[in-house]
C-alpha positions as CSV (number, residue, x, y, z in Angstrom):
1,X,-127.8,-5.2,130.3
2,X,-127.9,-6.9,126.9
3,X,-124.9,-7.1,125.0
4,X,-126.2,-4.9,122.4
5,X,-127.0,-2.1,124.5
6,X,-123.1,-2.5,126.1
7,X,-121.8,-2.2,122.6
8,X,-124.2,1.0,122.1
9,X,-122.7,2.0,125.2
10,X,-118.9,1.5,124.9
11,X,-118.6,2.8,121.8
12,X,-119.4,6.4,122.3
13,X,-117.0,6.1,124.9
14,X,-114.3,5.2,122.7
15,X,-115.2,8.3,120.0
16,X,-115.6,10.9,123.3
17,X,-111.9,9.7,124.7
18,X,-111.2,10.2,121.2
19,X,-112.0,13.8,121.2
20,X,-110.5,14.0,124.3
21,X,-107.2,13.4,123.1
22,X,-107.9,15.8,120.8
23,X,-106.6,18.5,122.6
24,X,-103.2,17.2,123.0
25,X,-103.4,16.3,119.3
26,X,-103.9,19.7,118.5
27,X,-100.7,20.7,119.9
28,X,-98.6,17.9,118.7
29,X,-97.8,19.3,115.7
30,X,-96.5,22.7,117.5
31,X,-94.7,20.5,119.8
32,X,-93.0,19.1,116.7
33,X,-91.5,22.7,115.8
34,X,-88.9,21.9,118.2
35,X,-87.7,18.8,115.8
36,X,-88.2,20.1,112.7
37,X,-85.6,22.3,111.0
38,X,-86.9,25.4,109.3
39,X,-90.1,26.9,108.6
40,X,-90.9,25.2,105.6
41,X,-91.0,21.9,107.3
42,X,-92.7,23.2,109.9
43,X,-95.4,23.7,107.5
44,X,-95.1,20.2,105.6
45,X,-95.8,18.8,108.9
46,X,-99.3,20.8,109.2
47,X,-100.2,20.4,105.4
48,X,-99.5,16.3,106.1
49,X,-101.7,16.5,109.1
50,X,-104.3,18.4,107.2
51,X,-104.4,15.2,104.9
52,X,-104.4,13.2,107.8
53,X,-107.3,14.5,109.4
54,X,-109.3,14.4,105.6
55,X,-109.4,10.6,105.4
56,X,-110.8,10.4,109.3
57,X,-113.8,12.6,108.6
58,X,-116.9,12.9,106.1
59,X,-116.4,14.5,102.9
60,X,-119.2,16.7,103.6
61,X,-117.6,18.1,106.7
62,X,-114.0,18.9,104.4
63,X,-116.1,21.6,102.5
64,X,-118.6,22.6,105.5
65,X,-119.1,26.4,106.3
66,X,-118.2,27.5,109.7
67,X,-120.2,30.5,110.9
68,X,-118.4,33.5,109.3
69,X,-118.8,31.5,106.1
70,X,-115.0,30.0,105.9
71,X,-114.2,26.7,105.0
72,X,-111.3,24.4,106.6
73,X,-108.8,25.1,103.9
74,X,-109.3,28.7,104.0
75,X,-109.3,28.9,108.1
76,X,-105.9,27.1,107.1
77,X,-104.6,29.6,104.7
78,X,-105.7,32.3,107.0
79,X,-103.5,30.8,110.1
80,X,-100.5,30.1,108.0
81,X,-100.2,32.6,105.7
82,X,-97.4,34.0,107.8
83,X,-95.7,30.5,108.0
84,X,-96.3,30.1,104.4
85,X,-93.4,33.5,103.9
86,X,-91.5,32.7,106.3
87,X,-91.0,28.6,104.5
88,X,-90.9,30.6,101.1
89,X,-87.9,32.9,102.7
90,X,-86.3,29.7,104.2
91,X,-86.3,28.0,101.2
92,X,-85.3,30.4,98.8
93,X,-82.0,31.2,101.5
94,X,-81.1,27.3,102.0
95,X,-81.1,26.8,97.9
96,X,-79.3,30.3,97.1
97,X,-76.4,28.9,99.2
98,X,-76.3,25.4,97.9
99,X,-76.5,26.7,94.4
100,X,-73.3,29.0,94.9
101,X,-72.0,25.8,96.1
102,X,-72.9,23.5,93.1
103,X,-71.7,25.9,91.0
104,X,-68.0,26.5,92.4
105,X,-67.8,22.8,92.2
106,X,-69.1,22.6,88.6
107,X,-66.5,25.1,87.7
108,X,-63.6,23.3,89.5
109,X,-64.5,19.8,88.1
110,X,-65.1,21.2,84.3
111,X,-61.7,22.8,84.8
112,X,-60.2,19.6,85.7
113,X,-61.4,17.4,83.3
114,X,-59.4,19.7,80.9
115,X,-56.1,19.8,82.1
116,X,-55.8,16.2,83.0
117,X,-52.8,15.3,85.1
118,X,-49.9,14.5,84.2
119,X,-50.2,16.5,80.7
120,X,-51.3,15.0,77.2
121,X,-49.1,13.6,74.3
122,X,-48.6,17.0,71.8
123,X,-49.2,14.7,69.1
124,X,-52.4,13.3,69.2
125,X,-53.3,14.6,72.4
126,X,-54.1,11.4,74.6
127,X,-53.4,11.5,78.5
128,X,-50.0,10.2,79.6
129,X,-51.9,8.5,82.1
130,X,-54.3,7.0,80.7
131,X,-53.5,3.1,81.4
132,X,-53.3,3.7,85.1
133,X,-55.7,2.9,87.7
134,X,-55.7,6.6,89.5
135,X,-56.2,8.3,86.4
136,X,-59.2,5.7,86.1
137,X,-60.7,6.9,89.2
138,X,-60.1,10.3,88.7
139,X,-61.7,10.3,85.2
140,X,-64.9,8.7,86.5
141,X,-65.2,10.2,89.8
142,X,-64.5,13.8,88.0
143,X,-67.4,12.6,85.5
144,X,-70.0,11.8,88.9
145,X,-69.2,15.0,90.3
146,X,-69.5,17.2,87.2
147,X,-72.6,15.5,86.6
148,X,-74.2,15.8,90.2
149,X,-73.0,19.1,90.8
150,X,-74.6,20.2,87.4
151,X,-78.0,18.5,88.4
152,X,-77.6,19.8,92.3
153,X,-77.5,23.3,90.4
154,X,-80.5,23.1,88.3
155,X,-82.5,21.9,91.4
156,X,-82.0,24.5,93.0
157,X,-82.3,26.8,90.2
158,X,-85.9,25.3,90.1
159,X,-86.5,25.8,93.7
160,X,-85.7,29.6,93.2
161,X,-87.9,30.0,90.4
162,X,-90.9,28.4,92.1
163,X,-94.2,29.6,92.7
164,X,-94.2,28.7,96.6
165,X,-97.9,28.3,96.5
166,X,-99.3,26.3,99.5
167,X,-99.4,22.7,98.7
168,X,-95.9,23.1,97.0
169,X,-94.9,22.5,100.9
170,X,-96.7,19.2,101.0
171,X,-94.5,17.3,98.5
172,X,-92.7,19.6,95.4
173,X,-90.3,21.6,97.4
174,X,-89.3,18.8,100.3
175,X,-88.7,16.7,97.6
176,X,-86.4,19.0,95.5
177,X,-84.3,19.9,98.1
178,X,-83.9,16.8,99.1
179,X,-82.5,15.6,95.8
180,X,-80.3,18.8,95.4
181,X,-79.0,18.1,99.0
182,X,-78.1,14.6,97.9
183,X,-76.6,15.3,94.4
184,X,-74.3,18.1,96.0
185,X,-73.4,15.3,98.6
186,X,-72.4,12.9,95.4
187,X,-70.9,15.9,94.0
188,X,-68.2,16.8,96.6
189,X,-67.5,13.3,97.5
190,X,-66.5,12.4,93.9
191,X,-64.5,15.6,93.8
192,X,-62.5,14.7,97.1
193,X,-62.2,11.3,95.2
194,X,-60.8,13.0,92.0
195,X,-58.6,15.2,93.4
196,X,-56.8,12.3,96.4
197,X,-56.5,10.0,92.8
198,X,-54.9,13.4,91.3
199,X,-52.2,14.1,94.6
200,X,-51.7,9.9,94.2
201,X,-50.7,9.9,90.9
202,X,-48.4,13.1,90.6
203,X,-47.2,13.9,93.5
204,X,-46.8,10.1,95.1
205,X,-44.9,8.2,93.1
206,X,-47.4,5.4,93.1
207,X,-46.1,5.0,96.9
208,X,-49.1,3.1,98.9
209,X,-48.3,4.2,101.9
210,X,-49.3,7.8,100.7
211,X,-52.3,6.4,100.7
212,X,-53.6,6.6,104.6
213,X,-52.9,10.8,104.7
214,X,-54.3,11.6,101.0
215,X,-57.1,9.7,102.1
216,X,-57.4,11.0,105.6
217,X,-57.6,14.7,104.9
218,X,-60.0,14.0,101.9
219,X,-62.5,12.7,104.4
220,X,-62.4,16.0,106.8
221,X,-64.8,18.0,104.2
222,X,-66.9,15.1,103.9
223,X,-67.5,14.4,107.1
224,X,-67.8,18.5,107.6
225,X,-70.5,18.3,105.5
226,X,-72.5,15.1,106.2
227,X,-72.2,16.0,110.3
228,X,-73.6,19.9,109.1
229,X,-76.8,18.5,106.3
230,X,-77.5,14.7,107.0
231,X,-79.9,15.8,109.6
232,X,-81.6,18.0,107.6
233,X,-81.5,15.6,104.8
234,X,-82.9,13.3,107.1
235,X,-86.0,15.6,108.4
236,X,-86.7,15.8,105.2
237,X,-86.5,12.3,103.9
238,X,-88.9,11.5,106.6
239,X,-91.4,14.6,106.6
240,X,-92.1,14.1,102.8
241,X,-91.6,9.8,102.4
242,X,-93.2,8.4,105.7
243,X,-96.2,8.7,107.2
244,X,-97.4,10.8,109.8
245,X,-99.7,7.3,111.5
246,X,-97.6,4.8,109.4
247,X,-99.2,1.9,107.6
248,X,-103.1,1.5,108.8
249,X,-105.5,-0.9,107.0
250,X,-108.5,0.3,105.6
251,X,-110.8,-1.8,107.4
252,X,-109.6,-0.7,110.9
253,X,-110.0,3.1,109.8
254,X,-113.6,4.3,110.8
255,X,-114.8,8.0,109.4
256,X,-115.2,10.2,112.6
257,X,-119.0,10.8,113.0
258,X,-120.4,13.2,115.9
259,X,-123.4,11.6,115.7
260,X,-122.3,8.7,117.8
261,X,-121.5,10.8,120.7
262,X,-125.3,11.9,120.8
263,X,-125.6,8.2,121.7
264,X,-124.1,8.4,124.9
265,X,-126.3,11.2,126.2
266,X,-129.4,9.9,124.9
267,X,-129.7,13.1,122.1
């Protein structure tokens, strides 16, 4: 045998074992389901694979008719339709109750930043504080979190008033609730920050041993809240920033092509 004929040989072989495997990569995205919190995720992951599977084929085959006159995105928009409500339903629940959130923390931070501690002068109305380093960190760290919780709460305003359509799931929703996620993150660690420097500089008496407790209870919500969202933060860092094969050249790539399994059987 000529080592032409054992290339035409071996390579069919490689595209059948491909298609082989196909049937466990068929189910590895419902096997992700498991992993992935809520059902709008769960549909990122199958819009992501959709794309996937788009740059292995021919484009011809991506708008191809199947035999009740349905093409691949419709056949996909048939299946998920009722994934697609359920994600919209998930969504719209996960950014009500961050928005109630943001918004308490807006009002609490605005509300501080006008009664400073410690009072104003009655003359020309300047903090009594103003030269200290705690009423420093409490002016900028009330600033961060006015400012985050204000942007956390137009985020998810947004993701209320969205149109949910099918490829918002790819990239536009993920996205925006990861950024409203973060921001309310920012947003209630700069007002634990504000209000420690607030107990430190009334109620201490500039005492650094104070310190340790003010500091110690401050960091209970905090970690409450990282422990509770940082792993949905993180599903969705990684669902909507990485890629499902990671980095692949282009050369190495090769467009799936049934013909070359007729090769192997001589068709």
């Amino acid at each position: 045998m000529t080592l032409g004929n054992v290339r035409i040989f071996t390579e069919p072989i490689k595209i059948l074992s491909i298609i082989i495997s196909c049937t466990w990569l068929e189910d590895w995205p419902r096997l992700m389901y498991s992993t992935r919190t809520g059902a709008a995720l769960q549909l990122q992951r199958e819009l992501r694979w959709r794309e996937e599977v788009k740059k292995f084929v021919f484009p011809t085959y991506i708008t191809q008719e199947n035999i009740f006159k349905e093409t691949p995105d419709m056949v996909f928009t048939r299946e998920h339709e009722n994934l697609v409500k359920d994600g919209e339903k998930w969504m719209k629940t996960t950014a009500e109750s961050c928005s109630i959130t943001a918004a308490l923390i807006t009002t609490i931070v605005f509300a501080a930043a006008i009664t400073v501690p410690g009072g104003s002068n009655e003359g020309n109305g300047i903090p009594l504080f103003k030269n200290k380093i705690p009423f420093i960190i409490f002016a900028v760290s009330d600033e961060i979190s006015l400012f985050a919780s204000s942007m956390a709460l137009l985020v998810f305003l947004s993701i209320l008033t969205a149109r949910f359509a099918e490829n918002d799931f790819l990239v536009s929703l993920p996205r925006r609730l990861f950024i409203g996620l973060f921001s309310l993150l920012l947003s209630t660690t700069a007002m634990m920050v504000a209000f420690s420097a607030t107990l430190f500089l009334v109620f201490c008496d500039e005492k650094l041993w104070m310190l340790a407790p003010i500091c110690g209870l401050a960091f209970i919500p905090i970690a409450f809240f990282v422990g509770l969202q940082f792993p949905l933060m993180v599903d969705l860092f990684r669902s909507t920033y990485i890629r499902i094969f990671g980095k692949q050249r282009k050369s190495i790539i090769r467009r799936f092509n049934p013909d070359d399994i007729r090769l192997l059987f001589g068709k």
